[in-house]
TIVO-90281 format. One record per residue (C-alpha): residue in one letter; x, y, z. Coordinates in pm, 1 decimal, padded with zeros to 6 digits. Each point is the difference from the previous one (the first is absolute). Layout:
<"A"; <X; Y; Z>>
...
//
This chain:
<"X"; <12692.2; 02180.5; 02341.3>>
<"X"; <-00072.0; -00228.8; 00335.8>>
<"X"; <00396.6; 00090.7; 00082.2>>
<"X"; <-00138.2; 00424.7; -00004.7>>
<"X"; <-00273.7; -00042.2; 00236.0>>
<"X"; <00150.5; -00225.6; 00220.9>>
<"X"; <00269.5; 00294.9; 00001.3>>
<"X"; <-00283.3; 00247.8; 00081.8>>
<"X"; <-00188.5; -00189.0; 00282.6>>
<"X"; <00318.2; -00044.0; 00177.6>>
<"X"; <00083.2; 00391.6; -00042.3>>
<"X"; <-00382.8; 00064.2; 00137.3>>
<"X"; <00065.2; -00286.1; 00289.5>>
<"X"; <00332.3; 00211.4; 00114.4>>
<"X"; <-00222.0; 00307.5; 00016.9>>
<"X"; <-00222.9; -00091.1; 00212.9>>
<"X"; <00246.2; -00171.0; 00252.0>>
<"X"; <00171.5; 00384.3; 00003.2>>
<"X"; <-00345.3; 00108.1; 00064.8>>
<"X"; <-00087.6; -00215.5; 00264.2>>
<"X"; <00372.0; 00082.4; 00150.8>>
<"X"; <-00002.9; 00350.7; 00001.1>>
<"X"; <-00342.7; -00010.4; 00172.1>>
<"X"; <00099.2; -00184.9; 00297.0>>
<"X"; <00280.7; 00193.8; 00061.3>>
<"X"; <-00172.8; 00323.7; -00008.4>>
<"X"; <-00204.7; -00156.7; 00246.0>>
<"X"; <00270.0; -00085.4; 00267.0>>
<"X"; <00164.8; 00306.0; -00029.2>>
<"X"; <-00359.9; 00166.7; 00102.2>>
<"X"; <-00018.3; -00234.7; 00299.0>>
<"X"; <00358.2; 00063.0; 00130.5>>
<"X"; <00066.7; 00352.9; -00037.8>>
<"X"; <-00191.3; 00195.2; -00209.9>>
<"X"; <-00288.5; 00135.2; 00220.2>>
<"X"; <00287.6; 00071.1; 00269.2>>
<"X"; <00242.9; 00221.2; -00230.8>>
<"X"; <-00348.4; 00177.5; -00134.0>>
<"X"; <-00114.5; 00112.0; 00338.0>>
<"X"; <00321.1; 00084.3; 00086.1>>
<"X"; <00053.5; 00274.4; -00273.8>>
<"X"; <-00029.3; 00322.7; 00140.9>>
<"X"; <-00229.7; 00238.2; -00169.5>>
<"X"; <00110.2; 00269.0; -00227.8>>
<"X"; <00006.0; 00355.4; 00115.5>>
<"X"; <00086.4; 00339.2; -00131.2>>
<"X"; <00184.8; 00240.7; 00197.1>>
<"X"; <-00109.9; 00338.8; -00125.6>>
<"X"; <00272.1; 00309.6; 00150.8>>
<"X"; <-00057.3; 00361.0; 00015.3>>
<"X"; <00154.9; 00021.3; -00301.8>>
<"X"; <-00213.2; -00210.2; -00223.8>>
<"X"; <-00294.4; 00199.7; 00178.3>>
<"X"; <-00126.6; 00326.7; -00229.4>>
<"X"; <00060.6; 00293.9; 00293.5>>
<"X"; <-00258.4; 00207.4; -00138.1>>
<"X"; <-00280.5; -00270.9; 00006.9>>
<"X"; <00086.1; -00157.0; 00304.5>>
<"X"; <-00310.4; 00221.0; 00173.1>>
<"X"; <-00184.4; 00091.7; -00327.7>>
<"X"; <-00190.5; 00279.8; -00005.6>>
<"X"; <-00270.6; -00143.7; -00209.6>>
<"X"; <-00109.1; -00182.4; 00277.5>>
<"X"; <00123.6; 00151.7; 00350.4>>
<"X"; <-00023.3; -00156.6; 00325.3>>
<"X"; <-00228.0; 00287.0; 00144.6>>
<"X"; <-00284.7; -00090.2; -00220.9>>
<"X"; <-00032.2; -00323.3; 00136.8>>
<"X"; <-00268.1; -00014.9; 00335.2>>
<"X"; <-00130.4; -00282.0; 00237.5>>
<"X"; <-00282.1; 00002.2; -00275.4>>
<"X"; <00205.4; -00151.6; -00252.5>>
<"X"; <00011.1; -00360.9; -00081.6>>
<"X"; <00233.2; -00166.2; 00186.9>>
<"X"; <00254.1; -00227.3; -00084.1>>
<"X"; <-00027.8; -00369.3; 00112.1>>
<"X"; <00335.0; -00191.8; 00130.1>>
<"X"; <00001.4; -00332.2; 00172.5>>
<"X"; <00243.3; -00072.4; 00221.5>>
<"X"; <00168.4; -00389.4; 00111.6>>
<"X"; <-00095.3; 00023.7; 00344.3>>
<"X"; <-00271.9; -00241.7; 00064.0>>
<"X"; <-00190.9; -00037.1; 00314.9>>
<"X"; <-00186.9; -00296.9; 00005.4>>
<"X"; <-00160.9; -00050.1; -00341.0>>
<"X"; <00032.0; 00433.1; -00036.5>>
<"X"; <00163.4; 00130.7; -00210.6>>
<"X"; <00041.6; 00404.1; 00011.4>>
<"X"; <-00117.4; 00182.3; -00243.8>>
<"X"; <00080.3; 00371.3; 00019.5>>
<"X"; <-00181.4; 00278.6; -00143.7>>
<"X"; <00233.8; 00298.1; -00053.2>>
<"X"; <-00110.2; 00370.2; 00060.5>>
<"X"; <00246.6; 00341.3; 00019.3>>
<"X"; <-00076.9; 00144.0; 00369.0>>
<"X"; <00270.7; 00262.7; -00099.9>>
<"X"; <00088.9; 00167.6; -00331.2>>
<"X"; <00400.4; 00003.0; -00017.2>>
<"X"; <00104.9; 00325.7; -00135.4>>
<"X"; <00331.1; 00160.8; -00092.5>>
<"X"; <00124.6; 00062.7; 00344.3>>
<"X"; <-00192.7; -00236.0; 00213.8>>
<"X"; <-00105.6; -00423.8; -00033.7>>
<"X"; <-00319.1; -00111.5; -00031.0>>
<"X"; <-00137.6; -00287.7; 00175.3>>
<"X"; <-00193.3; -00332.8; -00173.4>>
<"X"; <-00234.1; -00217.6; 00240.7>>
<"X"; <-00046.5; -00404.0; -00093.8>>
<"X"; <-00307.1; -00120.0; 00164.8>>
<"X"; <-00102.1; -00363.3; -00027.3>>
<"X"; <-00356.1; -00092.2; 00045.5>>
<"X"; <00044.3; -00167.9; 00304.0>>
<"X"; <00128.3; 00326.4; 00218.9>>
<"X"; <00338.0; -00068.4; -00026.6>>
<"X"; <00239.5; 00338.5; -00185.0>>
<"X"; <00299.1; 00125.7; -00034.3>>
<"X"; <00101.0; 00380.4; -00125.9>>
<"X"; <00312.5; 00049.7; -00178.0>>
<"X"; <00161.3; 00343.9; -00144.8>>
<"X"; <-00048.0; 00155.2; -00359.0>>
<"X"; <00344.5; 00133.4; -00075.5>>
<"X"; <00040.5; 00375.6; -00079.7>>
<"X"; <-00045.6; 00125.3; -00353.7>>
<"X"; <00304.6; 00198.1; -00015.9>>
<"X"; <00010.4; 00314.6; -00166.1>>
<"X"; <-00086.5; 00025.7; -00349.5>>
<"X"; <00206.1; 00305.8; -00196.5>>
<"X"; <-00138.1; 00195.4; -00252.1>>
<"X"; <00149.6; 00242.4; -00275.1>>
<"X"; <00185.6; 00307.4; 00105.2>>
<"X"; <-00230.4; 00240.5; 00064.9>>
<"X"; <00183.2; 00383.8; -00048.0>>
<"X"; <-00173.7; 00248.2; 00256.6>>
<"X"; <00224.1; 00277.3; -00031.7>>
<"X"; <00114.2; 00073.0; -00344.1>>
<"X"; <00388.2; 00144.0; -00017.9>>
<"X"; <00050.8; 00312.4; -00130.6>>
<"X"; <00356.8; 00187.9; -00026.4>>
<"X"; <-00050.2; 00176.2; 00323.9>>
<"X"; <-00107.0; -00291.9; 00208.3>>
<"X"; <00015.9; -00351.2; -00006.3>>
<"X"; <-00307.5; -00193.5; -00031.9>>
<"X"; <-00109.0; -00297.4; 00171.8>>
<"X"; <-00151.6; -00369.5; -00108.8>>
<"X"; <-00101.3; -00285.1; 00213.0>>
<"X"; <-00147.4; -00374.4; -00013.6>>
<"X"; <-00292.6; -00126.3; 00186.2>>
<"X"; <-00167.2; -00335.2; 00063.3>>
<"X"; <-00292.7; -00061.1; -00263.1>>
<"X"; <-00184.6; -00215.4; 00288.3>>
<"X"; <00031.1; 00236.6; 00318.0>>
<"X"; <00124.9; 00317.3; -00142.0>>
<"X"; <00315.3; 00005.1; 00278.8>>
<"X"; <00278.3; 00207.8; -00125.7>>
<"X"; <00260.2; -00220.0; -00080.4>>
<"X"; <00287.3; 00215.7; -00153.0>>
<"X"; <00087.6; 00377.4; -00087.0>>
<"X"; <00254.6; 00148.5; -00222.3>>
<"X"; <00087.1; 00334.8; -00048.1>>
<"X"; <00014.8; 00100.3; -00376.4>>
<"X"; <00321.4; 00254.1; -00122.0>>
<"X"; <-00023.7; 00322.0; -00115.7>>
<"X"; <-00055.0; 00082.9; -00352.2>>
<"X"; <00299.2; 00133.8; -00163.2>>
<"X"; <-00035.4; 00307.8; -00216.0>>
<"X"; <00203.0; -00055.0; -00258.5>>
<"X"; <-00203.1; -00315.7; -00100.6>>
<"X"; <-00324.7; 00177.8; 00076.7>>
<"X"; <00017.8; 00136.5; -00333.0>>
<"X"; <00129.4; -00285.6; -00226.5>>
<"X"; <-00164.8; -00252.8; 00138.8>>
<"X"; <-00380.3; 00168.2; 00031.2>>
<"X"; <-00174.9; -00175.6; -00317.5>>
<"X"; <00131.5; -00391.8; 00133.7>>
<"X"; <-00144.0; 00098.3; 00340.6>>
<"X"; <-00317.8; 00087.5; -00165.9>>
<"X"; <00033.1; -00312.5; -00189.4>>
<"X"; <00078.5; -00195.5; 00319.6>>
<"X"; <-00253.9; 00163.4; 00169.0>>
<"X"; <-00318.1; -00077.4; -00233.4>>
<"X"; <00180.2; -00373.1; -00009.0>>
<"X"; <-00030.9; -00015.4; 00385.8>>
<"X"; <-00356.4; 00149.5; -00018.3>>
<"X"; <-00100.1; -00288.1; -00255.3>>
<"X"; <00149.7; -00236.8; 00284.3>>
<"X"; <-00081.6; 00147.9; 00311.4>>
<"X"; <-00127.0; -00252.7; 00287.4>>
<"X"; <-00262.0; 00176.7; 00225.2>>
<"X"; <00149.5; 00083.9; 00319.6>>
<"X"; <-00311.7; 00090.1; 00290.9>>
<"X"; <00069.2; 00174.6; 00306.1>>
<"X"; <-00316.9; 00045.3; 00194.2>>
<"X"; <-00173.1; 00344.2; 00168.8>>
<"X"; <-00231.0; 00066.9; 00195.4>>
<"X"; <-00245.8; 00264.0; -00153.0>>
<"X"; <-00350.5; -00035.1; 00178.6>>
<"X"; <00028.4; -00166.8; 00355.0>>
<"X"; <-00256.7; -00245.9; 00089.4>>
<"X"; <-00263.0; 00061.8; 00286.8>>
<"X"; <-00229.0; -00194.9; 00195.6>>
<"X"; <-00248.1; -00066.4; -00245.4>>
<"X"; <00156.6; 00105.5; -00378.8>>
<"X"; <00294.6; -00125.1; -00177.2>>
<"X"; <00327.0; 00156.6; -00077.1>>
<"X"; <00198.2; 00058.5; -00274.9>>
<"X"; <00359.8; -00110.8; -00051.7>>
<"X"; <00162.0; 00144.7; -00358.7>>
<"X"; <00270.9; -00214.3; -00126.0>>
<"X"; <00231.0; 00199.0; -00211.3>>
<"X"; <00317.4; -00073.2; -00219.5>>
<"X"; <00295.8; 00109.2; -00075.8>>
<"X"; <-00122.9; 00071.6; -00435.3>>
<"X"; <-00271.2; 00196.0; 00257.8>>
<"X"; <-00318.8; -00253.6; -00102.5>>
<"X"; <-00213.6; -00093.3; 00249.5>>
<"X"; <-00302.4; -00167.5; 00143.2>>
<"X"; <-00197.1; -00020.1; 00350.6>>
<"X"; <-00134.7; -00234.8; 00205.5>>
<"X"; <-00235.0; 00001.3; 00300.8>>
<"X"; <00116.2; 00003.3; 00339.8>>
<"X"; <-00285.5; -00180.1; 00213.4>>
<"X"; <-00205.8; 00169.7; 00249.3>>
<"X"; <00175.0; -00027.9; 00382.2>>
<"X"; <-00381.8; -00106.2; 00124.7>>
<"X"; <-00020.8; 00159.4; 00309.6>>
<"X"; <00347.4; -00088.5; 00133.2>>
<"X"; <00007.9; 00165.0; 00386.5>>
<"X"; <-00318.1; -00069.1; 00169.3>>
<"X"; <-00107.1; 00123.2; 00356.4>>
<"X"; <-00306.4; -00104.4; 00253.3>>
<"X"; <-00160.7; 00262.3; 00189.2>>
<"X"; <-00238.7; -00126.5; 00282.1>>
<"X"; <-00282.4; 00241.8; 00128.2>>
<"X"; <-00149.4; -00167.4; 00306.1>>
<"X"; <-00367.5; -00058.2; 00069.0>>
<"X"; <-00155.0; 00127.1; 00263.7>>
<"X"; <-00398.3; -00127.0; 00177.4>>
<"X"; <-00167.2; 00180.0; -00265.2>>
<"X"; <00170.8; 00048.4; -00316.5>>
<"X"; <00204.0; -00296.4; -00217.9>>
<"X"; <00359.9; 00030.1; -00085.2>>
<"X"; <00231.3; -00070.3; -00268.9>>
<"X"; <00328.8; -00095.3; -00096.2>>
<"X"; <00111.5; 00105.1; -00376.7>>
<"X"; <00271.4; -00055.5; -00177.2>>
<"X"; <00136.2; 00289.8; -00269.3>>
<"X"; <00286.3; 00043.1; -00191.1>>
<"X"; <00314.2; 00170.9; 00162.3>>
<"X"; <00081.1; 00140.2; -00314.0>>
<"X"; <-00286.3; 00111.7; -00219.1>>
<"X"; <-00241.7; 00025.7; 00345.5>>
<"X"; <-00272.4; -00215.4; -00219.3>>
<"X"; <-00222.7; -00228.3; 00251.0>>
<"X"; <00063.3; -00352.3; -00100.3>>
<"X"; <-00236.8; -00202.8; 00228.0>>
<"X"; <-00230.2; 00120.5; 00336.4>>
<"X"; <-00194.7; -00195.2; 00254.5>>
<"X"; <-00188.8; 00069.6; 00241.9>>
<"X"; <-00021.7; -00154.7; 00390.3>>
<"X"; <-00335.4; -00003.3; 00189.8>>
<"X"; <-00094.4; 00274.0; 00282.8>>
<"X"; <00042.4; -00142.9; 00332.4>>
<"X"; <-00247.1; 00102.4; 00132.1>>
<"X"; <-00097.8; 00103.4; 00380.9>>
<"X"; <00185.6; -00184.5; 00323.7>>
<"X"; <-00242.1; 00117.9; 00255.6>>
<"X"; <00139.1; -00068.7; 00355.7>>
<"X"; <-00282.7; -00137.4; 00253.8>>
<"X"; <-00315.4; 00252.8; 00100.9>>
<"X"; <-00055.0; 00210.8; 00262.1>>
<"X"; <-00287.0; 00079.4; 00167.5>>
<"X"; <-00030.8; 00409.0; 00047.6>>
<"X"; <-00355.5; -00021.4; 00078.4>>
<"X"; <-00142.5; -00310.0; 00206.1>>
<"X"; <-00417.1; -00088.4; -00095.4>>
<"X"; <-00260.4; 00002.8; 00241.8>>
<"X"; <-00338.4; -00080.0; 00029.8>>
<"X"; <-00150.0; 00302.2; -00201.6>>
<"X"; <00312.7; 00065.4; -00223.2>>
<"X"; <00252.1; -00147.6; -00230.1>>
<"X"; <00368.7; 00066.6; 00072.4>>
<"X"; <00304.4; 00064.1; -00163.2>>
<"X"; <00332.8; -00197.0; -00138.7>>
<"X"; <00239.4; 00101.6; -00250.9>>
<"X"; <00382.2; -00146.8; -00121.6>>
<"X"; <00274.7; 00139.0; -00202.2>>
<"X"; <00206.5; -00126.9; -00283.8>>
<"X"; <00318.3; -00108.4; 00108.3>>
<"X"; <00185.5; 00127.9; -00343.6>>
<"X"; <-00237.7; 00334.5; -00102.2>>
<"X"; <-00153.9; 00085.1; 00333.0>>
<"X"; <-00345.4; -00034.4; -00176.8>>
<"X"; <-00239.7; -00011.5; 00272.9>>
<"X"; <-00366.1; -00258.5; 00004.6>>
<"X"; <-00264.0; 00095.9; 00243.1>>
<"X"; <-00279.0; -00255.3; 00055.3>>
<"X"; <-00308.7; -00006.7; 00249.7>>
<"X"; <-00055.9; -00234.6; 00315.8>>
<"X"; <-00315.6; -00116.2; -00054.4>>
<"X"; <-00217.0; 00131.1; 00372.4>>
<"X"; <00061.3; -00269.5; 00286.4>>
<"X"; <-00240.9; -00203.1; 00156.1>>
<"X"; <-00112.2; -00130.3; 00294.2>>
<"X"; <00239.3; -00205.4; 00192.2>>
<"X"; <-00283.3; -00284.1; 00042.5>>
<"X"; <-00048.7; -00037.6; -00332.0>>
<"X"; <00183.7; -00235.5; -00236.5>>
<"X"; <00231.6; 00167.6; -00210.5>>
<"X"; <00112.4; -00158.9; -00325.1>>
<"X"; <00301.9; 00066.6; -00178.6>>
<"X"; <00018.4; 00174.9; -00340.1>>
<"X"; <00366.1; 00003.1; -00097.6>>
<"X"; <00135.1; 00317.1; -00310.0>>
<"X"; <00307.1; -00126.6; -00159.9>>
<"X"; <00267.5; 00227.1; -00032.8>>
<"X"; <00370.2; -00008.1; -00148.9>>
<"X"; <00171.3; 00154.1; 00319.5>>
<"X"; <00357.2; -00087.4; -00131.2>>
<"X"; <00048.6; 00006.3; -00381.2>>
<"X"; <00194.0; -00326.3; -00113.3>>
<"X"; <00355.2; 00040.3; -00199.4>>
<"X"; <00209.0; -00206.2; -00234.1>>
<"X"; <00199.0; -00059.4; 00314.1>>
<"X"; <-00245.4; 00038.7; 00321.7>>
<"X"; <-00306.8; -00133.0; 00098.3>>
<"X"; <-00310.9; 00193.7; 00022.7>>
<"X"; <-00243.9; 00018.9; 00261.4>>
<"X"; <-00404.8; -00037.9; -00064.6>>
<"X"; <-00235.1; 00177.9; 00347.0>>
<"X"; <-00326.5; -00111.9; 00064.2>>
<"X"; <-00210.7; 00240.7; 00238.6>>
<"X"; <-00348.5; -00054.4; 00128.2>>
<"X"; <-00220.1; 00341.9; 00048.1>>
<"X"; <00016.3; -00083.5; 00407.6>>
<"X"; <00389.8; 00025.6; -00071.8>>
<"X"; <00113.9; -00347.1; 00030.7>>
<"X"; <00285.1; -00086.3; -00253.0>>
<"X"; <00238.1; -00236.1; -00134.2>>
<"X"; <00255.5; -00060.8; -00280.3>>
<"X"; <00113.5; -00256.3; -00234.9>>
<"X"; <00340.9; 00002.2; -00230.9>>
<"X"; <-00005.9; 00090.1; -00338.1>>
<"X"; <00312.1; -00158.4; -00186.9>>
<"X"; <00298.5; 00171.0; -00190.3>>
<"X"; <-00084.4; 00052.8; -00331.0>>
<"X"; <00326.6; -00096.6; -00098.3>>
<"X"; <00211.6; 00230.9; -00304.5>>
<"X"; <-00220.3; -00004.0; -00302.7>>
<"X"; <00289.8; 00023.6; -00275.4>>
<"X"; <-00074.9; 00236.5; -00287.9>>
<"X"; <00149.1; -00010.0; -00327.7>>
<"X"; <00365.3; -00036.4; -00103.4>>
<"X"; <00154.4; 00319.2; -00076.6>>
<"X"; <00291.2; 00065.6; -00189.9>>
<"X"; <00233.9; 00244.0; 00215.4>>
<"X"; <00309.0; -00066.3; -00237.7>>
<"X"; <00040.3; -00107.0; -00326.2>>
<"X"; <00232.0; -00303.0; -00131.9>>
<"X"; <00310.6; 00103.5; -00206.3>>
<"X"; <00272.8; -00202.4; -00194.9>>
<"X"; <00200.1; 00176.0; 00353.2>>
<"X"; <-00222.3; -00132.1; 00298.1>>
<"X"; <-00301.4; -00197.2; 00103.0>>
<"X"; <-00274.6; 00227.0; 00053.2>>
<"X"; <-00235.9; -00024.1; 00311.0>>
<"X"; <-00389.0; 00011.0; 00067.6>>
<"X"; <-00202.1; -00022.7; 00300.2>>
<"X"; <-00344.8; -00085.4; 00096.4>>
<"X"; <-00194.4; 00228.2; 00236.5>>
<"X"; <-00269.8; -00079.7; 00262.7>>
<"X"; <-00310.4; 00216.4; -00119.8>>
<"X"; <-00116.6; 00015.4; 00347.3>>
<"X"; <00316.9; 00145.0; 00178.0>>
<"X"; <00212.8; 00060.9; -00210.6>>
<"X"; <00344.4; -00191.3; 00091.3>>
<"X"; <00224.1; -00179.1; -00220.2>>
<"X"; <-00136.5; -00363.6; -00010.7>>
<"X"; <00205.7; -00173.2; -00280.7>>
<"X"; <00341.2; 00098.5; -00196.7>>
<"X"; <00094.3; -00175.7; -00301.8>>
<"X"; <00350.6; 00091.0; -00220.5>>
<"X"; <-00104.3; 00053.0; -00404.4>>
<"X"; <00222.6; -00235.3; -00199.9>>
<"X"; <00105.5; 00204.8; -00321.9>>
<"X"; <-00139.3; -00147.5; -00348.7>>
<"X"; <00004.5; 00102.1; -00350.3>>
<"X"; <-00312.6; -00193.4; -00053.3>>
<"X"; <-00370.1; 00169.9; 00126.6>>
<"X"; <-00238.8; -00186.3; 00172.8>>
<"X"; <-00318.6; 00092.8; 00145.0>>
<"X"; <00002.4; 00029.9; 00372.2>>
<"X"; <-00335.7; 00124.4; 00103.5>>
<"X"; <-00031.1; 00183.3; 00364.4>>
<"X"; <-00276.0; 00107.5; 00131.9>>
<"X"; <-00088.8; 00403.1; -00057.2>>
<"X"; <-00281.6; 00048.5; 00087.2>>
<"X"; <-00285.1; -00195.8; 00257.5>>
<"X"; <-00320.1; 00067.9; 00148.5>>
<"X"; <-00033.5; -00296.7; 00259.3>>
<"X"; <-00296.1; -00161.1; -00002.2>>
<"X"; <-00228.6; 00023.8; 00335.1>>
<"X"; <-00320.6; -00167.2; 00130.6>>
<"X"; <-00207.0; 00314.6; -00122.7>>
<"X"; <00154.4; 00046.8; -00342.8>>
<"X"; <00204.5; -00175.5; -00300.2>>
<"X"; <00404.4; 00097.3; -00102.1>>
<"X"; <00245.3; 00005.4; -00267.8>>
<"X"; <00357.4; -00043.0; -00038.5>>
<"X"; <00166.6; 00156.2; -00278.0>>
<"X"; <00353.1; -00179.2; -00084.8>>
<"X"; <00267.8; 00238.0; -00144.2>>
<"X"; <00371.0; -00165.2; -00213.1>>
<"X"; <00266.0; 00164.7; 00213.5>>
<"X"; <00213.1; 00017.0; -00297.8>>
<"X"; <-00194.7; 00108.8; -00302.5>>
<"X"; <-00391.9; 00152.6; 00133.9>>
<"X"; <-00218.1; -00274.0; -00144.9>>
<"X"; <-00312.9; -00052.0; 00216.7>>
<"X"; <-00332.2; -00214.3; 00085.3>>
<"X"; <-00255.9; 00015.7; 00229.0>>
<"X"; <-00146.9; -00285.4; 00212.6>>
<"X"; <-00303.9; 00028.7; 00226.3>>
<"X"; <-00042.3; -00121.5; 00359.6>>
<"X"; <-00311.9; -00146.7; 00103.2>>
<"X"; <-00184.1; 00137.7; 00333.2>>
<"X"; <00070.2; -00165.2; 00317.7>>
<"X"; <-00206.1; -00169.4; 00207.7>>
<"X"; <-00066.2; 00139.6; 00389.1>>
<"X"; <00167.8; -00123.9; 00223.8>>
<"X"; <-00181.9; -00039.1; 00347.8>>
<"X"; <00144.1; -00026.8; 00353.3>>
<"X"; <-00179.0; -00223.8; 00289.5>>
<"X"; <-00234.8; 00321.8; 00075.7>>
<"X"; <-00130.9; -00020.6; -00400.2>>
<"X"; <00172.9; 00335.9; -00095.1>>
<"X"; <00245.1; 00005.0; -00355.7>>
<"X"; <00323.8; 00077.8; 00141.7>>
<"X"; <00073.4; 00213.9; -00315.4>>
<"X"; <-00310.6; 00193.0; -00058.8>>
<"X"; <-00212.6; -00015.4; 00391.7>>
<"X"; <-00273.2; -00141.6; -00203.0>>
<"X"; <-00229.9; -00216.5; 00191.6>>
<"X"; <-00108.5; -00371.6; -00107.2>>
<"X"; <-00336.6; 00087.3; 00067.7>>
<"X"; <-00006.1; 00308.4; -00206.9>>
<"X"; <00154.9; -00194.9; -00290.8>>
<"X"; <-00232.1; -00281.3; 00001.8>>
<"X"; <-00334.9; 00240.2; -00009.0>>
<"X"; <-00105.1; -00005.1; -00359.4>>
//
């Protein structure tokens, strides 16, 4: 018995010893060489070919490219360039749809300003079934062809033979046959019409029709005004002008404002009649643009020994433009005068007006009027977008004065929405004699309760 567990111990003793071996050696091999060969394995990849790609789901049409927009949520991909402790982190959006003809375009755009844009590759033309247009009879051949299920582009025609009649006869009840077989599994084939052509304001209608003579329609938006023109009817002293904008097309008046009068530029007075003693004489002036004429009296002279104090009238002898100073007179009765400068008003821009419309072809263009003379004061090109914004213009404005409040009504060039905003009344404004500028009220006047 002592001779079988000395036996065992020593088997148990010889274990451990392998145990303790093995170990260690596992543990040098780690040290040397093992982390090294590890890190030097190159990673596994699969090469995937054309051919192990599925040709009709390369671009599927579950999902195609043209549905995706810059609304989407982008894709995230982080690239190894570091600068500093950054590390790029692009956000991925589709500036460009590809389509079957034409690549699209893909922008990466980190966070810190930094991008890149790189191409979409075309989608290639998709073919569907045969489609037979024409069918062949035994006088004349008839005709088939095969179009692109994504862009519709003809992609090949046939011509189909002639019908013999010989087997017209025999072969009449497996046509039928074949024929209600095909009907069962006929694929839809659209080619679309035009039926009712869209105008400025309603939608069209396109018919789509196949070949089994099914069909369905779908609206064709409205073109919204698509040729626009400006006509500008000067003012004159008296009466305002405007400048409107219509439709080329359909004639309909799209937005109109309206410029200020400009009132009378009276040159300097002259005296027809001089005052005496006993009566009051006569001086008149004339409006430099309508040939209006003022007449005033000279208040009766007198004596030269006496003291004579002036008592100046203010009058606008030259009328101010956006471009040239005006010209304020100030005449005593005993005809003594002077003048002071009134400043250029300077162009007071109106509202942007659309005078062509953005298309998928060209930029369109708008412009921004002065209300006052009318010239061309700003010119901006329309980008073209398939997404609407509001972009409010001003239609309509009453400017505010120092005698009466205004509004401003704000027009969407693009789609006719609208608000209204008032303007508060001004406040006089008084030269060094204490008349308003704007009105000719005097600062005594307006202080009397």
């Amino acid at each position: 018995m002592n001779g079988i567990l000395k036996g065992i111990q020593s088997v148990l003793i010889a274990m451990v010893l392998l145990c303790m071996i093995g170990t260690g050696v596992i543990l040098w091999f780690n040290h040397k060489g093992g982390d090294t060969d590890v890190a030097s394995q190159s990673e596994t990849e699969t090469s995937v070919t054309e051919e192990t790609l599925d040709s009709e789901n390369t671009f599927p049409d579950a999902m195609p490219v043209s549905t995706i927009s810059e609304n989407a949520v982008p894709e995230t991909a982080s690239s190894v360039t570091q600068s500093g402790t950054h590390t790029h982190t692009y956000q991925c959006t589709i500036l460009k749809d590809p389509t079957c003809t034409e690549v699209g375009q893909m922008r990466y755009q980190c966070s810190c300003g930094d991008y890149y844009i790189e191409s979409i590759a075309t989608l290639q033309h998709k073919a569907g079934d045969w489609v037979t247009v024409q069918e062949a009879t035994t006088t004349a051949t008839g005709l088939r062809q095969q179009r692109c299920t994504r862009c519709n582009a003809l992609l090949k025609e046939e011509t189909i033979a002639k019908l013999s009649s010989s087997s017209t006869s025999s072969t009449s009840t497996t046509d039928k046959n074949k024929k209600t077989e095909e009907k069962d599994n006929h694929v839809h084939s659209y080619v679309g019409t035009v039926t009712t052509e869209p105008t400025c304001t309603t939608d069209g209608v396109m018919t789509y029709t196949c070949t089994c003579d099914n069909t369905y329609t779908a609206a064709i938006p409205a073109t919204g005004h698509p040729s626009r023109q400006t006509i500008v009817t000067a003012a004159t002293c008296t009466t305002p002008g405007t400048v409107t904008c219509s439709c080329a097309i359909c004639k309909a008046v799209i937005s109109q404002d309206s410029t200020p009068s400009l009132g009378h530029s009276y040159g300097p007075w002259t005296v027809t009649t001089l005052p005496t003693k006993t009566a009051v004489g006569k001086q008149t002036r004339t409006c430099t643009r309508c040939g209006e004429t003022q007449e005033a009296d000279i208040p009766m002279t007198t004596s030269p020994e006496s003291t004579h104090q002036h008592s100046y009238t203010m009058a606008i002898t030259k009328q101010p433009s956006c471009t040239e100073d005006g010209l304020y007179t100030y005449t005593c009765s005993c005809t003594d005068s002077y003048t002071e400068e009134i400043k250029a008003y300077g162009h007071n821009p109106g509202n942007w007006i659309t005078v062509t419309v953005a298309t998928p072809e060209a930029d369109g263009l708008r412009q921004r009027i002065c209300r006052r003379c009318g010239a061309v004061v700003d010119s901006q090109t329309i980008p073209y977008t398939t997404q609407h914004t509001h972009n409010y213009t001003i239609a309509t404005m009453k400017p505010a004065t120092c005698t009466s409040a205004g509004y401003c009504t704000y027009m969407c060039m693009e789609c006719g929405d609208t608000y209204t905003s008032s303007l508060d009344m001004l406040a006089h404004t008084y030269n060094s004699n204490g008349y308003c500028i704007n009105c000719g009220a005097s600062r005594t006047a307006s202080a009397t309760p």
